[in-house]
N, C-alpha and C positions, 0 to 999 in steps of 0.2 A: 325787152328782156323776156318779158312772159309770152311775146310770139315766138319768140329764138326755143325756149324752151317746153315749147308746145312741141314746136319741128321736132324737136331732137325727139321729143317723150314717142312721136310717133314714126317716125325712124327706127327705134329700138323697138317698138311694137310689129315695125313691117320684118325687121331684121330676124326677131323671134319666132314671128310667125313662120317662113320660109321654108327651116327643117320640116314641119308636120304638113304645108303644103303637097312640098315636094316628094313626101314619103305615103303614097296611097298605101290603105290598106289589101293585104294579102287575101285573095288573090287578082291581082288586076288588070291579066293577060291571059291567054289562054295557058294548062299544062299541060304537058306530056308525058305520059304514062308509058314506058320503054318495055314490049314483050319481049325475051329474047330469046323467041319461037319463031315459026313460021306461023302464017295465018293459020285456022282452023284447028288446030289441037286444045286442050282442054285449058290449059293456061291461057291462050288465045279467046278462046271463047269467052272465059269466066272476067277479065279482064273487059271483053267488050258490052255484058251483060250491067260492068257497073258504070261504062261512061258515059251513056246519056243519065241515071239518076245522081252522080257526080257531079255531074257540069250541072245539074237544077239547085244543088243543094250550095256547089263554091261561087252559083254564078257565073262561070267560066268556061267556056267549051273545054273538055275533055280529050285529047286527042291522042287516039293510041297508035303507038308506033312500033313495027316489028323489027326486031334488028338481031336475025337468027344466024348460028355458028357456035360451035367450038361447044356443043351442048347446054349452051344458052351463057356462053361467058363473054361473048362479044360485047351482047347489048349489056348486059350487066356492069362488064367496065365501061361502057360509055357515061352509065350513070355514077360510075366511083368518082368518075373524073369531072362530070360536070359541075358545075356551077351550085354551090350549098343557097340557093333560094326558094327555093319549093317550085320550082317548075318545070323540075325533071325529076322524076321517079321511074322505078322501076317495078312489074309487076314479077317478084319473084317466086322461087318455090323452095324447098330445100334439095336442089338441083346445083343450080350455079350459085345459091344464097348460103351454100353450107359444104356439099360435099365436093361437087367440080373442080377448086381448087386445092382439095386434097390430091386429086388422084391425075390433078393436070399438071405442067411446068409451066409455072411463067405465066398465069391467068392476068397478070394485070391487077392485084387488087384484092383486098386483102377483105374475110370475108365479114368479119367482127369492126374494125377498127377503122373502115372505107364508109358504112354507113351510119344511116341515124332510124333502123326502124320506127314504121309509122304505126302498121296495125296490122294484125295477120285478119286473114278475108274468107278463107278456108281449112278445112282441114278433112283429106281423106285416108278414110283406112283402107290395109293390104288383109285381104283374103286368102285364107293357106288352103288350097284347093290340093286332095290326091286322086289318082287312079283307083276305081272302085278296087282293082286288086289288091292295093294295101289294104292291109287288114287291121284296121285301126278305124273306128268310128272318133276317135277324142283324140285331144293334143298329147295327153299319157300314153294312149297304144302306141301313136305313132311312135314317139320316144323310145317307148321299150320295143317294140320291131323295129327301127329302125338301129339300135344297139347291137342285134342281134343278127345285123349284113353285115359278115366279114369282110366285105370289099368297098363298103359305105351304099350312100343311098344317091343317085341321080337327083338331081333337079333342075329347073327351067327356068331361065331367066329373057327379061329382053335384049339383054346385051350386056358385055365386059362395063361393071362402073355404075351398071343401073340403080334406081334405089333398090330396087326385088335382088339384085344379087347382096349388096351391102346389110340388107335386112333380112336375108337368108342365111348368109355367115354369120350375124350376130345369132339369128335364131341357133342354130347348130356349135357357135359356140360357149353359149351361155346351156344348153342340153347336152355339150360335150359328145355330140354328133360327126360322123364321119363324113360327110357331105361331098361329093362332085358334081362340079357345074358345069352344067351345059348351055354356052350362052345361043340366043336365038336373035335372028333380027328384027325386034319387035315383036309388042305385047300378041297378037293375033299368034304368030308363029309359037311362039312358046305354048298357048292356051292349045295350041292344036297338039303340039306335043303330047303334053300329059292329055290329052283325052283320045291319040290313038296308042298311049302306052310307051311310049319311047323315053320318057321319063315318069319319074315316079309321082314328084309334088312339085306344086308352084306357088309361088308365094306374091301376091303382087296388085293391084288397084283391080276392080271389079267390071265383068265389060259386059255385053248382050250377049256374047257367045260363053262366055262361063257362065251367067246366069241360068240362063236356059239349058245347060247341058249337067248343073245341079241341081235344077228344078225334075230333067228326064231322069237322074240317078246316072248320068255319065258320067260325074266327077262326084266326088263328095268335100263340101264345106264343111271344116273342121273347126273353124276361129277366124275371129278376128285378128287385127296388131293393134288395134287402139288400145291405152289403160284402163277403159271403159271398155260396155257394150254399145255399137253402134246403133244409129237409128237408121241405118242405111241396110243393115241385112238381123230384122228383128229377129231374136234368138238366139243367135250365133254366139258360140260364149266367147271372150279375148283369149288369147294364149298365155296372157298375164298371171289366168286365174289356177293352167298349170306348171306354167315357168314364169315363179313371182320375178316381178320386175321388168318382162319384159313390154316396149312399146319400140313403134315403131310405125310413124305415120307420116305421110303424102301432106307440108303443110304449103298453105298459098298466102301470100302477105305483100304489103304494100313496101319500099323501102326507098328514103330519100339519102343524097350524101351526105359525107358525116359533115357535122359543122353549120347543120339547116337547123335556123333558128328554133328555139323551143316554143315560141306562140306556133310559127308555123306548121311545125308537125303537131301540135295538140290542134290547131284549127281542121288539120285533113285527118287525125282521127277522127275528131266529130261526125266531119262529113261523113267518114267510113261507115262507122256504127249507125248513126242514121239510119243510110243508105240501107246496111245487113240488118236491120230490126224489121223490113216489109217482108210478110210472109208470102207474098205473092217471089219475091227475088230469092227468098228464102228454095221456096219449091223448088222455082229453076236449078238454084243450085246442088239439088237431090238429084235433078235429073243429068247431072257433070257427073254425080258419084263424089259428092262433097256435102259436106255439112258448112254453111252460113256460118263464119266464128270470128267476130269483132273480139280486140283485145286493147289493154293498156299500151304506149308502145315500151315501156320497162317489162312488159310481160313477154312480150314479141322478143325483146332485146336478151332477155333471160333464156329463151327458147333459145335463141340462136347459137348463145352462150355455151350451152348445155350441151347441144346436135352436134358443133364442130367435135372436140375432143372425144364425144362417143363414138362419132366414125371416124376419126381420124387412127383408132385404136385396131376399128373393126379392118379398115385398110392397109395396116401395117401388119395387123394379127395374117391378114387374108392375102399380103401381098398384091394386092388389084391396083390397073392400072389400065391405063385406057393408051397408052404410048407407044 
């Protein structure tokens, strides 16, 4: 009888064990971090900068994959739709993570309620660059000259839908400005614009050719769009501080499907913040034109929260569309 019930005691002991066998801890395969770019642009980049000290800190190789189209909504839904385990993410932006499926039909995926943010990674500000002809050194002059064009004021963007056009209509109509856009094919083409004149101002992420052409007195840097002063262009005051309220920033974040366990997403924000606390990775990211910005993922999730309905207004208000 006491061997019969030895067996059984250890039967129920092998039976017990089983589940916590069979269930390794997160992570125990490689993941996949989904760009949905092509190689070499700044998301591409900034994403390849964190996967080998990622894969040191999960344990796990890293493995980044580009899956570009549709202005970064392809790869994006591939990760709406994967698998809630933590081993597909997405390295998004407020591109396809916010405004994309405002101003597209039919993205696939919904951009609030599809995932479970993990941690935003970056965050860059847009630069309001004018033609030294305006005659405004501050975000005030310009306001009141540009009041003062009875037929409004030109401006440059990279394209119908960009964040620079979305965060130029908000500009103009939160200043109750007459604004016309002139969309260009990309940031270069636009930055060439307003410095041979052919528009007046530009509003939009910082590059080697606007710098240097503010630095010669070619363009003039009037502000930021961050809520703050950036540490990216010391000086520079925000446009916030003459049209309270306004921001409007280039952010970059980490994001898993909804329904990814909450150990799991608090395990890969660790890793995140970690990672974005080496001031060596920190640098690099000054040299993208980004500020290094770990977050809670409720802080990320509240961001996202916030960015939908404010362009979705600015898109309606502006009529934009990319169709």
């Amino acid at each position: 009888m006491m061997k019969r019930r030895t067996g059984l005691l250890c039967l129920a002991f092998a039976l017990g064990a089983l589940p916590a066998a069979a269930q390794a801890p997160y992570p125990d395969k490689p993941i996949r971090l989904v760009v949905p770019y092509a190689p070499g642009g700044t998301t591409d980049i900034m994403a390849r900068t964190l996967q080998e000290p990622l894969s040191k800190v999960l344990g796990q190789p890293v493995i980044v994959d580009n899956k570009a189209g549709a202005a970064g909504a392809i790869g994006t839904k591939q990760v709406a739709t994967a698998a809630p385990d933590g081993y597909t993410l997405v390295f998004g932006n407020n591109g396809p993570s916010a405004i994309v499926p405002l101003i597209q039909k039919d993205v696939g995926y919904d951009p609030i309620k599809d995932f479970a943010p993990v941690s935003l990674v970056s965050i860059a500000p847009l630069t309001l660059v004018v033609h030294p002809s305006v005659p405004a050194n501050n975000v005030k002059e310009l306001i009141a000259w540009a009041k003062t064009q009875p037929n409004g004021v030109e401006y440059a963007t990279a394209g119908a839908g960009s964040f620079g056009h979305l965060a130029t209509e908000l500009f103009g109509k939160e200043a109750g400005l007459k604004l016309i856009h002139v969309p260009y094919k990309g940031q270069a083409p636009s930055t060439m614009a307003v410095l041979n004149g052919e528009v007046k101002m530009l509003l939009t992420t910082s590059s080697d050719m606007q710098d240097a052409a503010v630095k010669t007195g070619k363009l003039k840097l009037l502000a930021v769009s961050t809520a703050k002063p950036s540490p990216l262009m010391p000086g520079a005051p925000t446009i916030g501080q003459s049209l309270p309220g306004y921001e409007a920033v280039v952010w970059f974040g980490i994001l898993a499907p909804a329904g990814t366990p909450a150990p799991v997403i608090a395990k890969l924000n660790a890793a995140i913040r970690e990672v974005l606390a080496n001031p060596e990775l920190q640098q690099k990211f000054v040299g993208y034109g980004g500020v290094a910005t770990a977050s809670t993922p409720q802080e990320f999730a509240a961001m996202i929260n916030a960015e939908v309905p404010k362009w979705k207004s600015v898109v309606e208000t502006a009529k934009i569309t990319t169709q």
